[in-house]
C-alpha positions in Angstrom: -23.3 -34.4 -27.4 -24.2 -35.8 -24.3 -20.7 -36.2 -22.7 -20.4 -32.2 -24.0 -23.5 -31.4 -22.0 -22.7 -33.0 -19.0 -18.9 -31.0 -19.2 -20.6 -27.8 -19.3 -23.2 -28.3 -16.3 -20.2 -29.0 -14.4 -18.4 -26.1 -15.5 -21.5 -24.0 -14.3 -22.0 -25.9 -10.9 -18.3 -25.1 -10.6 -18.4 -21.7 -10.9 -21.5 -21.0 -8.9 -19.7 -23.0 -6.1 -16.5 -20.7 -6.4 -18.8 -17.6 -6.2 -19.7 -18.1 -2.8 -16.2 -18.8 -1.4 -14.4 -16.0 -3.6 -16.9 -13.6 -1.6 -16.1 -14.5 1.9 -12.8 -15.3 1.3 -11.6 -11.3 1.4 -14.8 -11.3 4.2 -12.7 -13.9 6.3 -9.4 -12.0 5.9 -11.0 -8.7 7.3 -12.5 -10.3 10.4 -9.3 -12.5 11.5 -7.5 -8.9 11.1 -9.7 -7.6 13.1 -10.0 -10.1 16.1 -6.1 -10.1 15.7 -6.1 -6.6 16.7 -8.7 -7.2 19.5 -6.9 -10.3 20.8 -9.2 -13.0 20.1 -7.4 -14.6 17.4 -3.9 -15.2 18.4 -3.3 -18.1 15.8 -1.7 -17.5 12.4 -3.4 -18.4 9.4 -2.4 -18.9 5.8 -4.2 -19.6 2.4 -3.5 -22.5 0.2 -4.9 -21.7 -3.6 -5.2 -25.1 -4.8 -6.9 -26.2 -8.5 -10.7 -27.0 -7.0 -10.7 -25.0 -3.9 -9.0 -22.5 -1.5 -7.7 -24.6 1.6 -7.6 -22.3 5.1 -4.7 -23.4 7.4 -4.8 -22.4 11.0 -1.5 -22.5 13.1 0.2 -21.7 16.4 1.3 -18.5 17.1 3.8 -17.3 19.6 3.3 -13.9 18.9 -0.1 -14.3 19.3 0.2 -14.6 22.9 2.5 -11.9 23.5 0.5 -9.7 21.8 -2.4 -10.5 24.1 0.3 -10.4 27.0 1.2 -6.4 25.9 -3.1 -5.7 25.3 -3.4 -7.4 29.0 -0.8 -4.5 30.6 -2.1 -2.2 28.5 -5.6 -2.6 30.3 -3.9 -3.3 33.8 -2.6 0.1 33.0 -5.2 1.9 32.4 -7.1 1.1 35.7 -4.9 3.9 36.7 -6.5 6.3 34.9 -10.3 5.2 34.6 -10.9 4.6 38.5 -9.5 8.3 39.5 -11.3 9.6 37.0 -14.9 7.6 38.2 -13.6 8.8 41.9 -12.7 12.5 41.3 -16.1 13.8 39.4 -19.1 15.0 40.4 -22.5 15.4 38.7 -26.3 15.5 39.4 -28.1 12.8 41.1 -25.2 11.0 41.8 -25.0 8.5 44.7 -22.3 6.4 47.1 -24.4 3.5 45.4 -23.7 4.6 41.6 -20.2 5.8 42.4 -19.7 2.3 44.0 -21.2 0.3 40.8 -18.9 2.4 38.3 -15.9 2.0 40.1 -17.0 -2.2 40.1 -17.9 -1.8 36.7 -14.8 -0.3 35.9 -12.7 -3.0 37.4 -14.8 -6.1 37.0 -14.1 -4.8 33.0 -10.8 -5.2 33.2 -11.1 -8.2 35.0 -13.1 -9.3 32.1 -11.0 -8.2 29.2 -7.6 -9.6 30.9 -9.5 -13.1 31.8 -10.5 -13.1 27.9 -7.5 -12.5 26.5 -5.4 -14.9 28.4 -8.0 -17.5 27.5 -7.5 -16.9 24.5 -3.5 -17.4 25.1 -3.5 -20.8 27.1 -6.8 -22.4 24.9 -5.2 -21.5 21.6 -5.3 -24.5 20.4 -8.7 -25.6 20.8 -9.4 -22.5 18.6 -6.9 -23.7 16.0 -8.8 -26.8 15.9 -12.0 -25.7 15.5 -11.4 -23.5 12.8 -9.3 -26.0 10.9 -12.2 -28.4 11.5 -14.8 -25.8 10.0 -12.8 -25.9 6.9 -12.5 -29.6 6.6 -16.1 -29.8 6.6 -17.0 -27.1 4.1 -15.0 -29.6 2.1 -16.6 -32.3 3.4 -20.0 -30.7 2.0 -18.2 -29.3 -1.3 -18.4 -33.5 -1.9 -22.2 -33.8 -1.6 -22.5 -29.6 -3.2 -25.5 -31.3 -6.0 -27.5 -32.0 -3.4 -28.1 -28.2 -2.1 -28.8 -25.0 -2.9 -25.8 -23.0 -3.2 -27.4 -19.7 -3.1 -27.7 -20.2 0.7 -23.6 -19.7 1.4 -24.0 -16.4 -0.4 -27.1 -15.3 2.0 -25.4 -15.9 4.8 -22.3 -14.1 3.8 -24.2 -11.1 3.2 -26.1 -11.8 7.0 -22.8 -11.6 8.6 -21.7 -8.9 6.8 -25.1 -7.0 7.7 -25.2 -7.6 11.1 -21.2 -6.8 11.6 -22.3 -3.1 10.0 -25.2 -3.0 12.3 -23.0 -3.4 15.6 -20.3 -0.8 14.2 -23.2 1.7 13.7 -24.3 1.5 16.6 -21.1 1.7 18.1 -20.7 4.9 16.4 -24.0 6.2 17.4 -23.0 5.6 21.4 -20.2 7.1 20.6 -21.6 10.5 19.4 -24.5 10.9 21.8 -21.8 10.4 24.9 -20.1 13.4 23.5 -23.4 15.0 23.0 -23.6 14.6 26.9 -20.3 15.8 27.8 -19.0 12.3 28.6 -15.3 12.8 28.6 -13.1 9.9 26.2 -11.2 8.7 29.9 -14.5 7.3 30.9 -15.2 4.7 27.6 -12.1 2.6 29.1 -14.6 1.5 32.5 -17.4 1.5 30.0 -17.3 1.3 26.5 -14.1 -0.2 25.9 -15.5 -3.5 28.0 -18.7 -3.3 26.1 -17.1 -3.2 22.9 -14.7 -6.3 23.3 -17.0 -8.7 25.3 -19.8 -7.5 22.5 -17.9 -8.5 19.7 -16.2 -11.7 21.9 -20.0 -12.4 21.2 -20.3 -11.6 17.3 -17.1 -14.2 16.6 -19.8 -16.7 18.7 -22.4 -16.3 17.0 -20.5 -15.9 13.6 -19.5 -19.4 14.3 -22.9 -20.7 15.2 -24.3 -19.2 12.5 -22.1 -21.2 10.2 -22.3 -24.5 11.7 -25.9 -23.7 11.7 -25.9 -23.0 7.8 -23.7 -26.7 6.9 -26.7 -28.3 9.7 -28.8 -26.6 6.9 -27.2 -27.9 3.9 -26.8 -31.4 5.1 -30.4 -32.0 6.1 -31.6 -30.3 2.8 -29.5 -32.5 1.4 -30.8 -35.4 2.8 -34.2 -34.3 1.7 -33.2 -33.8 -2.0 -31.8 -37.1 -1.6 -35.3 -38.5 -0.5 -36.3 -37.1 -3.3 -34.2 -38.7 -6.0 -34.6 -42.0 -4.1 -38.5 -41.8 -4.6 -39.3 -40.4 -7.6 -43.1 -40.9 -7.6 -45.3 -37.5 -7.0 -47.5 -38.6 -3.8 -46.9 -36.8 -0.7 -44.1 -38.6 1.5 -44.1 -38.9 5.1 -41.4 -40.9 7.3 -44.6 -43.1 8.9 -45.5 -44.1 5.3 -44.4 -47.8 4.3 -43.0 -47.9 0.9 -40.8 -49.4 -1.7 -37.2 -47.1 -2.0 -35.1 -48.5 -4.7 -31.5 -47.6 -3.4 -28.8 -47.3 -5.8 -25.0 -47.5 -4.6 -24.4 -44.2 -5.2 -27.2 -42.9 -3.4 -26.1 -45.1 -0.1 -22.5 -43.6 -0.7 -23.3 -39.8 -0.8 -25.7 -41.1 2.7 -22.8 -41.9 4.0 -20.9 -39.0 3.8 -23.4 -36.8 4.9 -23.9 -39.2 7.7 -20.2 -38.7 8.5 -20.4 -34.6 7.9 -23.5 -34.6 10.6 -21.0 -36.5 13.2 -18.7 -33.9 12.3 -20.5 -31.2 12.8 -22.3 -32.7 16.2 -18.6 -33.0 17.4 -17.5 -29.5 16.5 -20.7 -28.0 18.0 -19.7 -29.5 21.2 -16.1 -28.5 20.8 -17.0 -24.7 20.5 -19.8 -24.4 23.1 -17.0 -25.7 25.4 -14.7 -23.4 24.4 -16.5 -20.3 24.1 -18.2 -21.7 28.0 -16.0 -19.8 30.3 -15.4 -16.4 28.4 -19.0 -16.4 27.3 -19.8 -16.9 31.0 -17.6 -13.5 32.0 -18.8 -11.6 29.3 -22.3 -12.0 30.0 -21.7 -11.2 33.7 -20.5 -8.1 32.7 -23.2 -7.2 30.4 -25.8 -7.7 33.0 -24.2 -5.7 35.6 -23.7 -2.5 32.6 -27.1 -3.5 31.5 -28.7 -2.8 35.2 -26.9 0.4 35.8 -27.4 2.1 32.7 -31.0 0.4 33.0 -31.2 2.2 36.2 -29.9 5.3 34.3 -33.2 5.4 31.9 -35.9 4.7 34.3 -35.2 6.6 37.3 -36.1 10.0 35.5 -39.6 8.7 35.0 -39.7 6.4 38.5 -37.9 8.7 41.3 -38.1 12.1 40.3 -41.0 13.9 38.8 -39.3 15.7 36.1 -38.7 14.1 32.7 -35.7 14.2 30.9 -35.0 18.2 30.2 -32.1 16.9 27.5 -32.7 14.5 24.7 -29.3 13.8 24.2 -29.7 12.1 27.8 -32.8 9.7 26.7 -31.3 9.1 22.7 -27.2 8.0 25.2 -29.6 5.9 27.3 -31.1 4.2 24.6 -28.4 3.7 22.5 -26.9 2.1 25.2 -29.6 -0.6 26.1 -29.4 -1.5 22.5 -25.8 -1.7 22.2 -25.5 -4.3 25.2 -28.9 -6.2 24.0 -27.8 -6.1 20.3 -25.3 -9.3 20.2 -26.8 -11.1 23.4 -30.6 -11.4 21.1 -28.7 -12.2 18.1 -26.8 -15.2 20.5 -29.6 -16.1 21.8 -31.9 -16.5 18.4 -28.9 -18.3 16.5 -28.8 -21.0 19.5 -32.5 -21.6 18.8 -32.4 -22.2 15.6 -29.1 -24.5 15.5 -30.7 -26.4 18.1 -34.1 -26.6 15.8 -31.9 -28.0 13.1 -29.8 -30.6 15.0 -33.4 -32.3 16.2 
C-alpha cells in the first residue's frame, strides 16, 4: 500500500510540475516570434520533447543577422522620409528649439535602433548562452521541485503575460489619440517606431530578470523548507539561535545542489546585465531625450501660455505618451530591486 501511495504522489507532483511548463511553453514560442520579427532574437531555437521534460535548444543563426542587416537599411532608409517630413511642416507654437529636438530625436532613433540591432548581430552568442543556461537551470531546480511551491511558475507566467498586454494597450491607445490629433503615420518612424523597439528591448530585460528573479525565489524557499525538515521541533528558529540539527545525507545532497543552482544563477545574472549594459545604455538615452520633449509638450500649456488645453485629445496624446515611455523603465527599475533583495 505504501509503495502504491508513494507512486501516486509522484504522479501528481508530476503533473502539477508539467502544468506550469505546458503553459509557457506556447507563451515562449509567441515571444521569440515576436522578437524575431523585431530583431532582438537572431538565434534559432528548437524543442526537444523528451519523457520527463521539454528541453529548449538555442543555436546560431546566419540568417538571423541578415535579417537584422535588411531591418538596419530599412531604418537607414527611412531617415529619408521622417527628417523632410519633421523639416517641411508647420504648426502652432512651434520653435527653431522643438524643430531642432525632433529632427535629433528623429536621428538619434535611428541611431538607436541600428546600434541595437547590430548588437544583437555581433553578441549573438552571448545571447545563445544565456538562454541555454536559463534552461539548464530550470532543470537544475526541476531536481530540488519538492522543496517549493510550484504554484509560483504559474503566477509568474500569467505576470508576463499581463504586463506584455498592458504595454500593447497602451501602444494602441498612443496610437489612436495621435490620429485623434491629426498626427500623420510618416511621423511614428522619428517617434514611435523608436519608442516601441527600445520599449520592448526593455520588456525582453526585464522578462529575463523577472525569471532569474523567480528561480532566486525558489531556491531560497527552498532552502527554508529545507530548514524546516532539518529541524522539526515547533519553537521559533532564528540563524543566531545555537542548536542541535541532525543532518541526514540526503538533506546535505539536495544543499548541495541548490548551492550549485545559486552559483549558477549569480553567474548568469552577471552574464545578462553585461549583455543587456550597452543597448540598455542607448535605449535609455533615448527615452529621456523623448521623455523631456514630450514632457515639455504637457506642461508648457499650463507654464508659458495662459490658456489651457482647448482640445482633449491634446492632454489624453500627452499623457499617453508619458506613460508609454515610463511604463517599461518603472517596471525595470522595480524588478532590479527586488532581484537584488533576493540575492542578499
Amino acid at each position: 500500500m505504501n509503495i502504491v501511495a508513494k507512486k501516486i504522489s509522484k504522479q501528481k507532483v508530476m503533473e502539477v510540475r508539467s502544468q506550469p511548463h505546458q503553459n509557457s511553453l506556447w507563451m515562449l514560442r509567441v515571444l521569440i516570434i515576436f522578437f524575431k520579427l523585431i530583431g532582438l532574437a537572431t538565434f534559432t531555437h528548437r524543442f526537444d520533447m523528451q519523457k520527463k521534460r521539454t528541453l529548449y535548444i538555442f543555436q546560431y543563426s546566419k540568417f538571423g543577422i541578415v535579417y537584422n542587416a535588411v531591418l538596419i537599411s530599412l531604418m537607414l532608409a527611412s531617415n529619408y522620409i521622417s527628417i523632410p517630413f519633421k523639416i517641411s511642416p508647420e504648426y502652432e507654437d512651434r520653435t527653431k528649439l522643438t524643430r531642432g529636438i525632433e529632427i535629433v530625436q528623429s536621428i538619434f532613433g535611428t541611431v538607436v535602433i541600428c546600434t541595437i540591432l547590430l548588437f544583437y548581430c555581433v553578441d549573438q552568442e552571448p545571447l545563445v548562452r544565456i538562454m541555454n543556461r536559463l534552461t539548464d537551470i530550470e532543470h537544475e531546480i526541476d531536481c530540488v521541485y519538492s522543496l517549493y511551491n510550484p504554484m509560483r511558475r504559474r503566477r509568474v507566467t500569467c505576470n508576463l503575460i499581463i504586463v506584455c498586454i498592458l504595454n500593447t494597450c497602451l501602444l494602441i491607445v498612443l496610437v489612436t489619440t495621435d490620429l485623434l490629433v491629426d498626427a500623420y503615420p510618416v511621423s511614428w518612424l522619428s517617434d514611435i517606431l523608436p519608442t516601441f523597439h527600445v520599449g520592448w528591448l526593455i520588456m525582453q530585460y526585464f522578462m529575463l530578470v523577472t525569471i532569474i528573479q523567480a528561480n532566486f525565489v525558489d531556491v531560497n524557499r527552498a532552502l527554508q523548507n529545507l530548514s524546516r525538515v532539518s529541524t522539526p521541533d515547533l519553537r521559533p528558529q532564528t540563524l543566531c539561535q545555537t542548536r542541535r540539527v541532525i543532518v541526514t545525507n540526503s538533506t546535505v545532497h539536495q544543499l548541495l545542489k541548490l548551492r550549485d543552482v545559486h552559483c549558477h544563477l549569480c553567474e548568469i545574472s552577471g552574464t545578462v546585465s553585461d549583455f543587456y549594459s550597452l543597448p540598455i545604455l542607448f535605449g535609455v538615452t533615448f527615452l529621456f531625450l523623448t521623455l523631456v520633449y514630450n514632457g515639455y509638450w504637457f506642461f508648457s500649456p499650463l507654464l508659458i501660455s495662459d490658456e489651457e488645453y482647448e482640445e482633449y485629445e491634446d492632454f489624453a496624446n500627452d499623457v499617453f505618451w508619458l506613460i508609454y515611455l515610463i511604463y517599461p523603465l518603472a517596471l525595470l527599475t522595480n524588478r532590479i530591486t527586488k532581484i537584488l533583495n533576493e540575492v542578499e
